[in-house]
C-alpha positions as CSV (number, residue, x, y, z in Angstrom):
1,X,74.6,98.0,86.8
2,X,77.3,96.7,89.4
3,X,80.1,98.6,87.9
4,X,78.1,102.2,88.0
5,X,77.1,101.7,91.5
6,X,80.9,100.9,92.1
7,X,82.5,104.0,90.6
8,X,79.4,106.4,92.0
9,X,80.1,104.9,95.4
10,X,84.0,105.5,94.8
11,X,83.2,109.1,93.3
12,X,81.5,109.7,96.7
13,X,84.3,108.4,98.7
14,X,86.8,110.5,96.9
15,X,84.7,113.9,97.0
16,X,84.2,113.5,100.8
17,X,87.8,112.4,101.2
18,X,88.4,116.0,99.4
19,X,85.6,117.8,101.8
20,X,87.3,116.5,104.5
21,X,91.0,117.3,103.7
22,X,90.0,120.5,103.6
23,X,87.7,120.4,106.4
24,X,90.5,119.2,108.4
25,X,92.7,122.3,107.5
26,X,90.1,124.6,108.8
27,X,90.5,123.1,111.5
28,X,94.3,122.5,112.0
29,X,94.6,126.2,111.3
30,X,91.4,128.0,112.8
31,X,93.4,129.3,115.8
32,X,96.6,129.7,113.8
33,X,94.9,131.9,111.4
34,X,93.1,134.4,113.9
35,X,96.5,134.7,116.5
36,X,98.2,135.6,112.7
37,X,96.0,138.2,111.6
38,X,95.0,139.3,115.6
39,X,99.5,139.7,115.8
40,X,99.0,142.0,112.6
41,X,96.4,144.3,114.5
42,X,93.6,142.8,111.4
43,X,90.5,141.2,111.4
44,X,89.6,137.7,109.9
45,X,88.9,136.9,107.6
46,X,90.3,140.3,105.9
47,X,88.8,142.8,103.8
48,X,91.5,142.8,101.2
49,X,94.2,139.8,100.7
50,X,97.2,140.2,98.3
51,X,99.8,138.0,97.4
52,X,103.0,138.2,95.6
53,X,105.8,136.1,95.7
54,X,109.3,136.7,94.4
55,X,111.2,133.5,92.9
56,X,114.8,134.4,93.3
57,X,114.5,135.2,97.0
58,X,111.9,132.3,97.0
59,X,109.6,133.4,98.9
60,X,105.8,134.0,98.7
61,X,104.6,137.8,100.6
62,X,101.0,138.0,102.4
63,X,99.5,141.6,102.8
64,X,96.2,142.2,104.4
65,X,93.9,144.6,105.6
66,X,91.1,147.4,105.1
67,X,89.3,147.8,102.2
68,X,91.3,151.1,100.7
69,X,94.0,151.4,103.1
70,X,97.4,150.3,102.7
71,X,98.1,146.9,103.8
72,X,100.0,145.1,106.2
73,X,102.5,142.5,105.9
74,X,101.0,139.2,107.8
75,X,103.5,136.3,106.8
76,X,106.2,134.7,104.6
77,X,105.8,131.8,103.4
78,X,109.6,129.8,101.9
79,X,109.4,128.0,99.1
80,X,110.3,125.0,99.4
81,X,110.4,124.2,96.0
82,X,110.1,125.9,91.9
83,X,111.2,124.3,89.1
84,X,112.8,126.4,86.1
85,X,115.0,129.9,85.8
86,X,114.1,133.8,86.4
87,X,112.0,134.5,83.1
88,X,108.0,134.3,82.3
89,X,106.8,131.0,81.5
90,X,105.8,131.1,77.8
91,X,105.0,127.4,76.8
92,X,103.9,124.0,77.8
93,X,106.8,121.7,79.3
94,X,109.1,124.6,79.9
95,X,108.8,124.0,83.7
96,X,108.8,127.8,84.2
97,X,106.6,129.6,86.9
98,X,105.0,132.6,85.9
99,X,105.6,136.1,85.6
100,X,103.5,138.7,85.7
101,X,100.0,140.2,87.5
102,X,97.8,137.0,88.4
103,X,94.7,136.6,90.5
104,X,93.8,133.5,92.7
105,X,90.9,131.6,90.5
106,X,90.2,128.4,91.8
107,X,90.6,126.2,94.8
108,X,91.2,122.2,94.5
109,X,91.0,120.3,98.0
110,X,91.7,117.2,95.4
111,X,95.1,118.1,94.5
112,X,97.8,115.7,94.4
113,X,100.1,118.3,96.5
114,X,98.0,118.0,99.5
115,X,95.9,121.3,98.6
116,X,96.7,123.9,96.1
117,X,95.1,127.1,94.5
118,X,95.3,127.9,91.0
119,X,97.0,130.7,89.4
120,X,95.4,132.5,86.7
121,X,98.2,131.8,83.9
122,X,97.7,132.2,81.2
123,X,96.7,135.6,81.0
124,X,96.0,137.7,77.9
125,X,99.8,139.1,78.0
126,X,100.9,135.5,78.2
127,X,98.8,134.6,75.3
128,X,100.0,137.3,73.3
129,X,103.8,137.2,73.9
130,X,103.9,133.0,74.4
131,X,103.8,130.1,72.2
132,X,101.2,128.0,70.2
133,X,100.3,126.2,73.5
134,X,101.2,128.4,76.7
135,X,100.1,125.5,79.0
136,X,98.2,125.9,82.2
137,X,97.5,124.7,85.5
138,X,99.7,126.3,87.5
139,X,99.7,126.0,91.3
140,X,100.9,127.2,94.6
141,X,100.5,123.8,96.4
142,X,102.1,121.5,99.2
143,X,104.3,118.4,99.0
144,X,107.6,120.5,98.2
145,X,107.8,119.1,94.1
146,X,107.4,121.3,91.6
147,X,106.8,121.2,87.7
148,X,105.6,125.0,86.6
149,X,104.3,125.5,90.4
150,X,105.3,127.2,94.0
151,X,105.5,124.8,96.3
152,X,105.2,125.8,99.8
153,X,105.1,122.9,103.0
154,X,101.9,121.3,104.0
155,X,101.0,123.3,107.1
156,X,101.6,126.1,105.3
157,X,99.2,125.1,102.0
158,X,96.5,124.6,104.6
159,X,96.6,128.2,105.8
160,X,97.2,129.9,103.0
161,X,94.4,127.7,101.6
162,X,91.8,128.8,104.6
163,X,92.8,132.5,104.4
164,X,92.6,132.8,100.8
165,X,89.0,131.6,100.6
166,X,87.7,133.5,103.3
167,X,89.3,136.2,102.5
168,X,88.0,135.4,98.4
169,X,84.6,135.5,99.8
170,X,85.1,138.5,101.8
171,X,86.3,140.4,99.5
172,X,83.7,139.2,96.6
173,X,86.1,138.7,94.2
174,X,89.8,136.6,92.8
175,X,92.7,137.7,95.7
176,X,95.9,139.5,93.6
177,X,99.0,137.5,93.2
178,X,101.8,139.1,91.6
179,X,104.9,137.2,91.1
180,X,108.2,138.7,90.2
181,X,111.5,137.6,89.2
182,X,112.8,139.1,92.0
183,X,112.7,142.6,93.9
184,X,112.9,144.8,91.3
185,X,114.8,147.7,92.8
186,X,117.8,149.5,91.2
187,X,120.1,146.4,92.7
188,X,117.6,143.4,91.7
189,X,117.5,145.3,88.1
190,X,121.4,145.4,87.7
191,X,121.4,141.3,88.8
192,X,119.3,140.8,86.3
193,X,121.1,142.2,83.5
194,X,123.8,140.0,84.5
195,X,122.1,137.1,83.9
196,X,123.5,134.9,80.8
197,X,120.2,134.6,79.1
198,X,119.1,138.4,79.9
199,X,118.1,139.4,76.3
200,X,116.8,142.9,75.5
201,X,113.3,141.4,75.0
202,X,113.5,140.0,78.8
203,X,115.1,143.0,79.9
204,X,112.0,144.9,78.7
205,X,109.8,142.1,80.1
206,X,111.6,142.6,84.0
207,X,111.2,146.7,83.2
208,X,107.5,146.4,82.2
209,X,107.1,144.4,85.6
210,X,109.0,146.9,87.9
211,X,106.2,149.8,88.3
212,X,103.9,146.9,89.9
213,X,106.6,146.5,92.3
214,X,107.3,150.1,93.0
215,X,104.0,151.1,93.3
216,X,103.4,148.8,96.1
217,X,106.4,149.3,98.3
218,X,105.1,153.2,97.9
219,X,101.7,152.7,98.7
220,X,101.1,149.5,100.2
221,X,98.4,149.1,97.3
222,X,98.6,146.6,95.1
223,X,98.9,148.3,91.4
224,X,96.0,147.8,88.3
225,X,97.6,146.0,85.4
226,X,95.8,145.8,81.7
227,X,97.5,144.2,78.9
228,X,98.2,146.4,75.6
229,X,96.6,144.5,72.7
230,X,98.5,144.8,69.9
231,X,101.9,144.5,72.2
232,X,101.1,142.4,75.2
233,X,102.9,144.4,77.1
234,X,101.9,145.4,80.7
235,X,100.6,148.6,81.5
236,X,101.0,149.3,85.5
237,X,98.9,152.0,86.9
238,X,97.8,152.9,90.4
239,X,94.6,151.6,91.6
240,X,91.4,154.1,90.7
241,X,90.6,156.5,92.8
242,X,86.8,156.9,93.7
243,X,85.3,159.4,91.7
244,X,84.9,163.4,92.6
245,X,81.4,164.2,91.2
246,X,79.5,161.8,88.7
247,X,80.3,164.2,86.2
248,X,84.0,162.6,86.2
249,X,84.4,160.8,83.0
250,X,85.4,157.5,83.2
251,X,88.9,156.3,81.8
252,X,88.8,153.9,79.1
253,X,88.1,150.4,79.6
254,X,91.4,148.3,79.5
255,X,91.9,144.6,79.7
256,X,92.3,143.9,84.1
257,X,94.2,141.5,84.5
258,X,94.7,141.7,88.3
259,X,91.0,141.2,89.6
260,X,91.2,144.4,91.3
């Protein structure tokens, strides 16, 4: 009987521990937060949040705003650390980030990086195009390691924590994140060609990713992705407009792979 009261007295240390860490970054960054989005000429917690990040330039975008309108650029966040080379991760232990259209799924105040939220890999193009075991659990977290994950610095994990869960239960559903190679225009293309390990297959990869970049720098909307089943290919369309009359027929259902 001892030994259980130990570890549920324990348990309950460590979960408040965890309530607290992340009580303590609401806090550390309350003020932070509303000068940010109050700079940006948005409200907070915003209607829409969207991420993407871009590994070569190493840096991680946050957009904001409306629900509808085109968003607005509220910060940068650095790197400060990602382990592997430009390419999609495709299996456990390749210490690869991601590729592709992601959403924002989960929230640990427990991590072992100070705080992190989880990224949404693998997705059903992952599963499709990667190996036997495609691995999991990937993170943008603090503590500036990284094994798979983006690693940004502590007081930045904290925001981006906060502002990502408010903003998750404004908008009543996953935030986008959309992580890139790099910026995909005509130059970032060529670079990429150049790379020693740019096959055709990757090539077509970094070319299937490119309209979700476009899109957005022309619309400040971020893109709808599905997944073609037999290919697992990405298909990059605009977002849906609202409907004209009811007597619109609805396009087919695809698989979403961006929560949006």
């Amino acid at each position: 009987m001892k030994p259980l009261l130990t570890l549920l007295l324990l348990t309950c240390a460590l979960t408040a521990h965890a309530q607290d860490r992340a009580a303590a970054a609401r806090q550390n960054q309350a003020r932070a937060l509303s000068e940010l989005f109050a700079a940006a000429g948005l409200e907070y917690p915003p209607q829409e949040l969207y991420l993407r990040a871009f590994k070569h330039e190493r840096e991680l975008e946050v957009w904001a705003g409306p629900r509808g309108k085109p968003l607005t650029k509220v910060k940068t966040y650095p790197f400060c650390a990602a382990s592997g080379e430009l390419g999609p991760k495709r299996q456990q232990g390749d210490l690869q980030v991601p590729e592709g259209f992601y959403t924002i799924d989960l929230f640990n105040p427990r991590s072992d990086y100070h705080l992190s939220i989880r990224v949404s890999y693998p997705n059903e193009s992952d599963r499709l195009l990667g190996k036997k075991d495609p691995g999991g659990a990937i993170m943008v977290h603090g503590n500036c390691v990284s094994i798979g994950c983006i690693a940004i610095e502590d007081g930045p994990i904290e925001q981006l924590y906060v502002m990502t869960l408010d903003a998750r239960t404004k908008m009543g559903r996953n935030v986008p994140i959309h992580i890139f190679p790099r910026r995909l225009d005509a130059e970032g293309l060529a670079a990429l060609e150049q790379l020693p390990h740019a096959t055709e297959s990757l090539m077509a990869f970094w070319r299937s990713l490119e309209p979700g970049w476009r899109l957005f720098e022309e619309t400040r909307r971020p893109p709808r992705a599905s997944v073609d089943p037999k290919t697992g290919a990405y298909r990059v369309r605009p977002e849906r407009q609202p409907k004209a009359t009811s007597r619109t027929r609805a396009e087919p259902a695809a698989q979403e792979t961006t929560g949006s």
